[in-house]
C-alpha positions as a LaTeX table, in Angstrom:
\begin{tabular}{lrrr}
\hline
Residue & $x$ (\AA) & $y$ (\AA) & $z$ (\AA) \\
\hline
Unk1 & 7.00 & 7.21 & $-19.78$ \\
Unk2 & 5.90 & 4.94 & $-16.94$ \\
Unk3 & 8.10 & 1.35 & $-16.92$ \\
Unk4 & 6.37 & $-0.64$ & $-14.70$ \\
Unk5 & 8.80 & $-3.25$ & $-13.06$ \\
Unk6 & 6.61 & $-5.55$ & $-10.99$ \\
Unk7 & 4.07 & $-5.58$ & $-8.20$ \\
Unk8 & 5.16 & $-4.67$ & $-5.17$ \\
Unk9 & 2.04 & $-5.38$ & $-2.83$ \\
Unk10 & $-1.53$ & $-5.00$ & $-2.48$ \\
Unk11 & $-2.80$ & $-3.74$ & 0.59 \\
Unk12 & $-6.56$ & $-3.70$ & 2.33 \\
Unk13 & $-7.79$ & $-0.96$ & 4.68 \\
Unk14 & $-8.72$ & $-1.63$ & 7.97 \\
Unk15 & $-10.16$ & 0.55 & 10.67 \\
Unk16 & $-9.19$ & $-1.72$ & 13.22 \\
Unk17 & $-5.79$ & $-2.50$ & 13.30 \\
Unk18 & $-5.43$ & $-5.40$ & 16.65 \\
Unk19 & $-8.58$ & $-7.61$ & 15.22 \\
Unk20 & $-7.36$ & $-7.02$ & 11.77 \\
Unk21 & $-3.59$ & $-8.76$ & 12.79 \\
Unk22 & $-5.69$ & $-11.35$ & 14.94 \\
Unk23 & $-7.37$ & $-12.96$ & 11.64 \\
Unk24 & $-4.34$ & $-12.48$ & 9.43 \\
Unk25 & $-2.01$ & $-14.11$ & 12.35 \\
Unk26 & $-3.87$ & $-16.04$ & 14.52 \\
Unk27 & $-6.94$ & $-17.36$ & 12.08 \\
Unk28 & $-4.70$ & $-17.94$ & 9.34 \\
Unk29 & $-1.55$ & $-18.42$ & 10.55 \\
Unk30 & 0.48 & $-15.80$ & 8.82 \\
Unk31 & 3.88 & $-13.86$ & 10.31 \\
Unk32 & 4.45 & $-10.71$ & 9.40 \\
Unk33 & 8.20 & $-9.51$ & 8.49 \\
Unk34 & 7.22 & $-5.56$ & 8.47 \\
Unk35 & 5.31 & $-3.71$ & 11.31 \\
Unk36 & 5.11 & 0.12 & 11.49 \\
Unk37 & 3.70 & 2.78 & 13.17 \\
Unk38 & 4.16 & 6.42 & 12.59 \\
Unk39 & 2.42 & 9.36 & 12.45 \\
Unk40 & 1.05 & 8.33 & 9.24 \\
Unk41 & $-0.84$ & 5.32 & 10.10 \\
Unk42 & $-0.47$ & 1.87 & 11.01 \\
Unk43 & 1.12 & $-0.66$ & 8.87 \\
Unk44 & 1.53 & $-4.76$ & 8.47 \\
Unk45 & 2.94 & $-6.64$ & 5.78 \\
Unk46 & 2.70 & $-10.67$ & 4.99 \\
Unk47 & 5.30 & $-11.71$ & 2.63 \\
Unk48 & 4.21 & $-14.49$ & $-0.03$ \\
Unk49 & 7.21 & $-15.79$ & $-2.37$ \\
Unk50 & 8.23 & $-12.45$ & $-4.34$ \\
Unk51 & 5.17 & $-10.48$ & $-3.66$ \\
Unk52 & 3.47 & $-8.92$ & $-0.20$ \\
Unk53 & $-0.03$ & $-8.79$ & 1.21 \\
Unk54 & $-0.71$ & $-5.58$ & 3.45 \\
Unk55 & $-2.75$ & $-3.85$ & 5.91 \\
Unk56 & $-3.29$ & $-0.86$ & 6.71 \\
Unk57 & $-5.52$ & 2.10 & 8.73 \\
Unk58 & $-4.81$ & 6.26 & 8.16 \\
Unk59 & $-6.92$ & 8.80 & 7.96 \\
Unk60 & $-6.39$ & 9.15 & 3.78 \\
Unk61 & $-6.55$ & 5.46 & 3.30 \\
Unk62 & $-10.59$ & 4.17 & 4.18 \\
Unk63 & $-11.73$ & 0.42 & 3.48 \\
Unk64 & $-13.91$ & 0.28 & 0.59 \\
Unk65 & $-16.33$ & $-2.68$ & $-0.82$ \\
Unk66 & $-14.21$ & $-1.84$ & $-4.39$ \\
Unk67 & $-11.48$ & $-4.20$ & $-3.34$ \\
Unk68 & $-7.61$ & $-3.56$ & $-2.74$ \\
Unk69 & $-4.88$ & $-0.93$ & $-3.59$ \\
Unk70 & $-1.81$ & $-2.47$ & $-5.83$ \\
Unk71 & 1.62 & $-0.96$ & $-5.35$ \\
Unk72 & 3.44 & $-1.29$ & $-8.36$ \\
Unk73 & 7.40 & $-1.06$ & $-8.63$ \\
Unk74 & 8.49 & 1.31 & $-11.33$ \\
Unk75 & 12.06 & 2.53 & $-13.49$ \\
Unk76 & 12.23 & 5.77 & $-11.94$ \\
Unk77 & 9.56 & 7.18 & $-9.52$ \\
Unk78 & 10.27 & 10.92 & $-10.66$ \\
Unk79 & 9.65 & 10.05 & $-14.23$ \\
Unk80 & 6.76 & 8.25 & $-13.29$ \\
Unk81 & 5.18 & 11.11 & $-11.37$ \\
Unk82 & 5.74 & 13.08 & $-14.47$ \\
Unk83 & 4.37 & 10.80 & $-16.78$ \\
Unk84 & 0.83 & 10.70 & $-14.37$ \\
Unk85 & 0.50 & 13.98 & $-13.71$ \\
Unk86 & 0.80 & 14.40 & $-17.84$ \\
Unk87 & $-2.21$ & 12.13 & $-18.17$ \\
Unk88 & $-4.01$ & 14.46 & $-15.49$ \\
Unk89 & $-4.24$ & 11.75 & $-13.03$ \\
Unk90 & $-5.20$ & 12.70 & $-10.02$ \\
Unk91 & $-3.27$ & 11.88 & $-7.00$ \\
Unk92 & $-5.14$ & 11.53 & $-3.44$ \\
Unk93 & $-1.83$ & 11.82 & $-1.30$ \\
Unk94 & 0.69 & 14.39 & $-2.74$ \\
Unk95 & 4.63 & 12.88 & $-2.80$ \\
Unk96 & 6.04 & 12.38 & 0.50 \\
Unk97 & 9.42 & 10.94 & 2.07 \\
Unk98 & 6.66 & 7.96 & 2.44 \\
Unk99 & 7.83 & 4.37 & 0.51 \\
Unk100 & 4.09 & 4.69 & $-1.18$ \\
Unk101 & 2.03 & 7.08 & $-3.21$ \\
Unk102 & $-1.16$ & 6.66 & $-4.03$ \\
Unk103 & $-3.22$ & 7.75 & $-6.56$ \\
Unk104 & $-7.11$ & 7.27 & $-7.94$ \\
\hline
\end{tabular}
């Protein structure tokens, strides 16, 4: 079973990384406590009270007009898997040492 704890962040594709950290920072003022880089991608996080806003460009993760992706903290991630891959959902990036998984 999948125990869903809270929401971790939400997160918005960019394909260009410097402009897309000039809005967030310069236009509306936010500072962000997480910046990575890695072989992965690109990644930027805005904290807001208990929850985070991100951004971020790879090659598996494209903007689209259908809005964000929502992280969402659960129990046990192995479980969780499980219980997914039960319901035949399918998963666009396979488990990795990643903090994220995502999933359509």
């Amino acid at each position: 079973m999948l125990k869903v704890i809270e929401l971790a962040f939400c997160c918005y594709a960019v394909t260009d990384m410097a402009r897309a950290r000039a809005f967030y920072e310069g236009v509306l003022g936010l500072n962000p406590p997480t910046i990575n880089e890695s072989e992965h991608g690109q990644w930027t996080e805005y904290e807001f009270g208990p929850y985070a806003l991100a951004i971020g460009s790879a090659t598996v993760f494209k903007p689209s007009p259908d809005g964000c992706t929502a992280a969402l903290e659960v129990e046990n991630f192995d479980d969780a898997i499980a219980h997914l891959k039960k319901q035949n959902v399918k998963f666009r990036i396979e488990r990795s040492r990643r903090p994220f998984a995502a999933w359509r």
